[in-house]
N, C-alpha and C positions, 0 to 999 in steps of 0.2 A: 313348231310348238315346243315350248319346253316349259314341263311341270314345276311349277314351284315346289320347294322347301321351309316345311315352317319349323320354329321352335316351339314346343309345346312348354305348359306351364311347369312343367315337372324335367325340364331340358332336354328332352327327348326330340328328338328331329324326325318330323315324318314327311312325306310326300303325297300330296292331295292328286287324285287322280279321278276325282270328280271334274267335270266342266268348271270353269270359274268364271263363266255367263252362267248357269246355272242360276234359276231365280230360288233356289230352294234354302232354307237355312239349315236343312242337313246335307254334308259334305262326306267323299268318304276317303280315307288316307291309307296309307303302308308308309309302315317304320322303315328307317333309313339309317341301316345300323353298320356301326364302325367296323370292318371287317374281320378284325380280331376281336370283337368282343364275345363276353360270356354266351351275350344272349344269342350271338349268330352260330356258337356252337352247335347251339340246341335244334335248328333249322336241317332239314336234308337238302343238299345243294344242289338236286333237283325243283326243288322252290324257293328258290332266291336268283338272282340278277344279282351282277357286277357292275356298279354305277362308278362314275369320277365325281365327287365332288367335295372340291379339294384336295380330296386324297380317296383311296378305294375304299368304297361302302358297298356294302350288301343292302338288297330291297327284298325282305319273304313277300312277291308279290300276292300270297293267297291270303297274309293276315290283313284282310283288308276289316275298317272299324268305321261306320256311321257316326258321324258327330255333331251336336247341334254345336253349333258356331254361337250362339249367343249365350252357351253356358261352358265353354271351351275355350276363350278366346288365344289367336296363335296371331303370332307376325310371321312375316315372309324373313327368310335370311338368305336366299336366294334361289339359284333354278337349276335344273339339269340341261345338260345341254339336248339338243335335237335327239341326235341318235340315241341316246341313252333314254330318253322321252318316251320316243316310238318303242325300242325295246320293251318296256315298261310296259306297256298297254296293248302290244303284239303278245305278250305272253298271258297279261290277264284276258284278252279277248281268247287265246284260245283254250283257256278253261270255262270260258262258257260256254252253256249247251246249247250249242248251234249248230245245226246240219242243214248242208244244201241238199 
């Protein structure tokens, strides 16, 4: 599996981590931010991941944001690869409330 990367209207790049069978036209994403930037400053680096793509990015996987896709619209600019994927969605699954 590996999660796509869109470019948002305002050039911001995020990472949809919704299903993309998903028959729903709300979608849901985290930002995919350049590693030095301002905004990754402001994150505790206990909620963020270190992604490759093209070069090192941070993922706040808990700023996650609902979108409706048909008043949002994004293109794909590409994907994470596998491991980075799984990381991705092994750290948001274990913020949810789940107990066996």
């Amino acid at each position: 599996m590996n999660l796509s990367v869109f470019k948002t209207a305002e050039n911001a790049r995020v990472v949809e981590i919704s299903s993309p069978s998903l028959k729903s036209n709300l979608k849901w994403f985290v930002p995919l931010l350049a590693e030095n930037s301002e905004k990754s400053r402001n994150i505790k680096s206990s909620d963020v991941i270190r992604v490759t793509f093209a070069q090192a990015h941070l993922v706040p996987y808990m700023l996650v944001r609902t979108v409706r896709i048909e008043e949002n619209p994004r293109h794909v600019v590409g994907t994470l690869s596998p491991e980075d994927s799984t990381n991705l969605l092994n750290n948001v699954y274990d913020r949810l409330a789940f107990d066996q």
